[in-house]
Backbone bond lengths (Angstrom), bond angles and torsions (degrees), N, CA, C in turn:
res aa  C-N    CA-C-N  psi(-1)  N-CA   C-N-CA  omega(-1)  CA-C   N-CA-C  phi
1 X - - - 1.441 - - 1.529 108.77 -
2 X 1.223 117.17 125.71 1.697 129.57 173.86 1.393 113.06 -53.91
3 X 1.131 128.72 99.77 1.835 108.36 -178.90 1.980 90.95 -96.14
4 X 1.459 87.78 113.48 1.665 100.25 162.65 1.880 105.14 -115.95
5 X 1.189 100.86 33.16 1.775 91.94 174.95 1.470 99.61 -119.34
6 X 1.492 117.38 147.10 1.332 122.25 174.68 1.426 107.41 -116.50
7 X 1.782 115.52 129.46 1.899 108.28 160.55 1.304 105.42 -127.61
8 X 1.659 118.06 146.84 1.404 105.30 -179.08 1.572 84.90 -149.27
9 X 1.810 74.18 148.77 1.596 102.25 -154.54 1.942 106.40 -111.86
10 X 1.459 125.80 160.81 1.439 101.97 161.96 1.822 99.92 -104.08
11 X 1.012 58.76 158.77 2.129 73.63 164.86 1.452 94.52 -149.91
12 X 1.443 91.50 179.05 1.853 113.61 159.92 1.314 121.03 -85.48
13 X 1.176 124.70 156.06 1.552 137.09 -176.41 1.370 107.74 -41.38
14 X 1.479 111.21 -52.66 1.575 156.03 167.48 1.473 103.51 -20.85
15 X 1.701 105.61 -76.08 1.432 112.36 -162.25 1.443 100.77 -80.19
16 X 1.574 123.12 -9.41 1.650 114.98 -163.11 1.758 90.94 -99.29
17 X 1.386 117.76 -9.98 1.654 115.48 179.98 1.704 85.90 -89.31
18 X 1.547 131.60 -29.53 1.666 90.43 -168.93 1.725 101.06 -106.02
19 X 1.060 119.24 17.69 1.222 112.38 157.69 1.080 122.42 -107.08
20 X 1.266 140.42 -19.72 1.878 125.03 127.18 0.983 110.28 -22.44
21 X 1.421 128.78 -70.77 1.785 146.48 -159.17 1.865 84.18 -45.83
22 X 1.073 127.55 -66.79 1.665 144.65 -160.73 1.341 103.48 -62.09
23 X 0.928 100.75 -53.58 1.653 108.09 -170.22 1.749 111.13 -78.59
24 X 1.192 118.19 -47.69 1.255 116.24 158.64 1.675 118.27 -48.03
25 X 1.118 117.15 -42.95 1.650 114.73 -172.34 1.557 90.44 -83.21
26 X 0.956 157.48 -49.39 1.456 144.48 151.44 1.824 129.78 -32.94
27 X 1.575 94.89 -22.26 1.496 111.62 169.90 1.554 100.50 64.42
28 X 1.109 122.42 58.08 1.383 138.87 171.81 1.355 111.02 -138.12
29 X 1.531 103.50 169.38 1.629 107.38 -170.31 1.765 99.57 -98.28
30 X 1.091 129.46 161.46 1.778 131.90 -165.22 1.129 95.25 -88.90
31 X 1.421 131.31 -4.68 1.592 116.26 159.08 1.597 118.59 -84.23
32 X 1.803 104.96 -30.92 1.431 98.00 178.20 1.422 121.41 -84.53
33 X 1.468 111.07 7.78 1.814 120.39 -162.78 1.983 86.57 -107.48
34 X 1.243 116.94 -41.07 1.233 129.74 154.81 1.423 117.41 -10.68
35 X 1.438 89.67 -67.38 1.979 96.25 -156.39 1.438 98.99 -122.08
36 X 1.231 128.15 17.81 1.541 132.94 144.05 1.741 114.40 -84.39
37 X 1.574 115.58 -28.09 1.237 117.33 154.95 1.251 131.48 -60.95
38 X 1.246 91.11 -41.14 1.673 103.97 -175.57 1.457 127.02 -93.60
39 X 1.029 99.92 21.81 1.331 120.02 161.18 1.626 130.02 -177.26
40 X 1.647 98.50 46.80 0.975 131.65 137.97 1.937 108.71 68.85
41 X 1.305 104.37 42.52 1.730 124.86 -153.47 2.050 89.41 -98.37
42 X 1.143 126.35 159.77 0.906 129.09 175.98 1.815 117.40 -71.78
43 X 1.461 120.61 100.75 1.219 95.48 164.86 1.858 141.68 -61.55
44 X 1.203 111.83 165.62 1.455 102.51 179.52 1.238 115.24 -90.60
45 X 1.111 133.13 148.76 1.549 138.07 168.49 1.481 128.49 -37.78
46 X 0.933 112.76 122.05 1.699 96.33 -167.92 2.050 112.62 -78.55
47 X 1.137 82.04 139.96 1.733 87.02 -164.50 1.573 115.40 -60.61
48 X 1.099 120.25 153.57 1.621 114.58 172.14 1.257 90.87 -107.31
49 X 1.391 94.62 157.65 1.855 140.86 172.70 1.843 90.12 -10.67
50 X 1.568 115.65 -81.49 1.170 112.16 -156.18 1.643 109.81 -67.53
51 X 1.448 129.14 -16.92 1.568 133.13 -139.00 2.221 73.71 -115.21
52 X 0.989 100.24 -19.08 2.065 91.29 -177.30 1.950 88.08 -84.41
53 X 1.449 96.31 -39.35 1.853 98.42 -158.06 1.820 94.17 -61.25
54 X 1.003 122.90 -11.89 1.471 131.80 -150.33 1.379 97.04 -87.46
55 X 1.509 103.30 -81.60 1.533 122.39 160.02 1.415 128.72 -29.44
56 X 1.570 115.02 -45.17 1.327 103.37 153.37 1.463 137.91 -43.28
57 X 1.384 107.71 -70.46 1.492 128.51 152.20 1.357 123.14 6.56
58 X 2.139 87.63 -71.76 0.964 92.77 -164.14 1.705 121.09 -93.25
59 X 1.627 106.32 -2.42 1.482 102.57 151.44 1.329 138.40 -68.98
60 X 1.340 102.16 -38.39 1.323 103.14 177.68 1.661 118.86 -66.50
61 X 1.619 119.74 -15.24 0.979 118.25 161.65 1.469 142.21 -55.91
62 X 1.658 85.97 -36.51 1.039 135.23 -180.00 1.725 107.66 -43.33
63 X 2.028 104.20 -57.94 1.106 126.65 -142.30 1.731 88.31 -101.71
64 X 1.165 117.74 -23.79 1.895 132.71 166.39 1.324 92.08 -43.70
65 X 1.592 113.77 -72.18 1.423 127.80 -131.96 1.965 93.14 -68.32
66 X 1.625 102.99 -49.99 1.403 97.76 -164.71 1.756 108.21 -76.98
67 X 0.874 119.50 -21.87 2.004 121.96 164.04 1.702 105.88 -52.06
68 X 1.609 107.37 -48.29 1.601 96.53 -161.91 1.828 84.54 -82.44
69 X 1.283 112.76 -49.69 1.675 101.94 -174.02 1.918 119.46 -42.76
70 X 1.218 103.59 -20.43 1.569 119.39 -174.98 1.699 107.59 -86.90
71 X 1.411 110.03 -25.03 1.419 119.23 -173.16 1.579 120.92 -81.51
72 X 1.729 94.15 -41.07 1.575 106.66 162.84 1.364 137.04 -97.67
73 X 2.004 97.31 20.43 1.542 102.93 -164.41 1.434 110.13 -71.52
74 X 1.850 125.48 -18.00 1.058 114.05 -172.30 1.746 112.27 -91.84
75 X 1.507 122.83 -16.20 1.359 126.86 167.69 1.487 122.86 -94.13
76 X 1.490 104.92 10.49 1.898 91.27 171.34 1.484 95.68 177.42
77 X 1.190 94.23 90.83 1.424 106.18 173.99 1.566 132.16 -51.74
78 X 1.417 100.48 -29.43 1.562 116.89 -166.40 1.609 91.06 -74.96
79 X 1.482 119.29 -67.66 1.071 127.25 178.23 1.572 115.07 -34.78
80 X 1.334 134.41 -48.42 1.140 174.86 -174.07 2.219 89.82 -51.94
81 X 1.188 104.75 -80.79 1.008 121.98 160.13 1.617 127.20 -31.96
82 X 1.464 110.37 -61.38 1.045 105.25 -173.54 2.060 120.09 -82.73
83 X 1.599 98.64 -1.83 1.022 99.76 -173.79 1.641 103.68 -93.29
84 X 1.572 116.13 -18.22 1.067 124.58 166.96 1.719 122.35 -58.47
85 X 1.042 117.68 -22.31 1.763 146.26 -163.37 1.245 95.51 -88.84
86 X 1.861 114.45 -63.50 1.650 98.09 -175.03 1.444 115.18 -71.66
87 X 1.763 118.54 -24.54 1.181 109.70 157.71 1.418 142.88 -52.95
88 X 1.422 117.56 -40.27 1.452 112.35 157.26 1.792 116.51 -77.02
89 X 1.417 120.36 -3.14 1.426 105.10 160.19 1.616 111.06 -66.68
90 X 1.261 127.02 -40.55 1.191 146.02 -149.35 1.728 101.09 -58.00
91 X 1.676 85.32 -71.11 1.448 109.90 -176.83 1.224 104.51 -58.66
92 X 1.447 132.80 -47.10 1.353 107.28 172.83 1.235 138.61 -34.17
93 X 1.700 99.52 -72.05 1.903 103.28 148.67 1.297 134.76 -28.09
94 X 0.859 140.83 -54.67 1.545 160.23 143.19 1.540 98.32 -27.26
95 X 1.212 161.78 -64.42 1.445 167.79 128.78 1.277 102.10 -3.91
96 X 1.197 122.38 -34.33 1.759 125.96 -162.00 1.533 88.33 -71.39
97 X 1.613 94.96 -61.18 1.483 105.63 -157.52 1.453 101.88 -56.20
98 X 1.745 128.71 -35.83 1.504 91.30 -157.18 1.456 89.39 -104.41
């Protein structure tokens, strides 16, 4: 879903340091920990040590795969293609997790 709507709220310094703190250990951004609170959406589990080390990994692989797939998109399409495929397998997984 496209979010093109903006709301901005005040808080204290206070409450905007422990909802980073929250939202980071959930590995979400403080807008999406935001409005999963606020309307009462299931949060995700917060990751341990090895299941964050994982996710890293496996984005940045992620972010490998689509640079070199972007580099050879104009000499080999097929290739091009198929590197695009394990990339959206990837990310799917990666979606699971958060």
């Amino acid at each position: 879903m496209e979010k093109s709507e903006r709301l901005e709220i005040r808080i204290s310094a206070v409450d905007k340091a422990l909802i980073k703190i929250e939202a980071d250990e959930l590995n979400l951004s403080m807008s999406d920990y935001i409005v999963k609170c606020c309307l009462r959406r299931k949060l995700p589990k917060p990751l341990t040590d090895a299941e964050l080390e994982t996710w890293t990994e496996l984005k940045k692989l992620s972010s490998d795969l689509t640079r070199a797939g972007n580099y050879i998109k104009k000499n080999d399409k097929e290739f091009y293609n198929k590197t695009r495929a394990v990339v959206s397998r990837i990310e799917k997984e990666l979606n699971k997790i958060n």
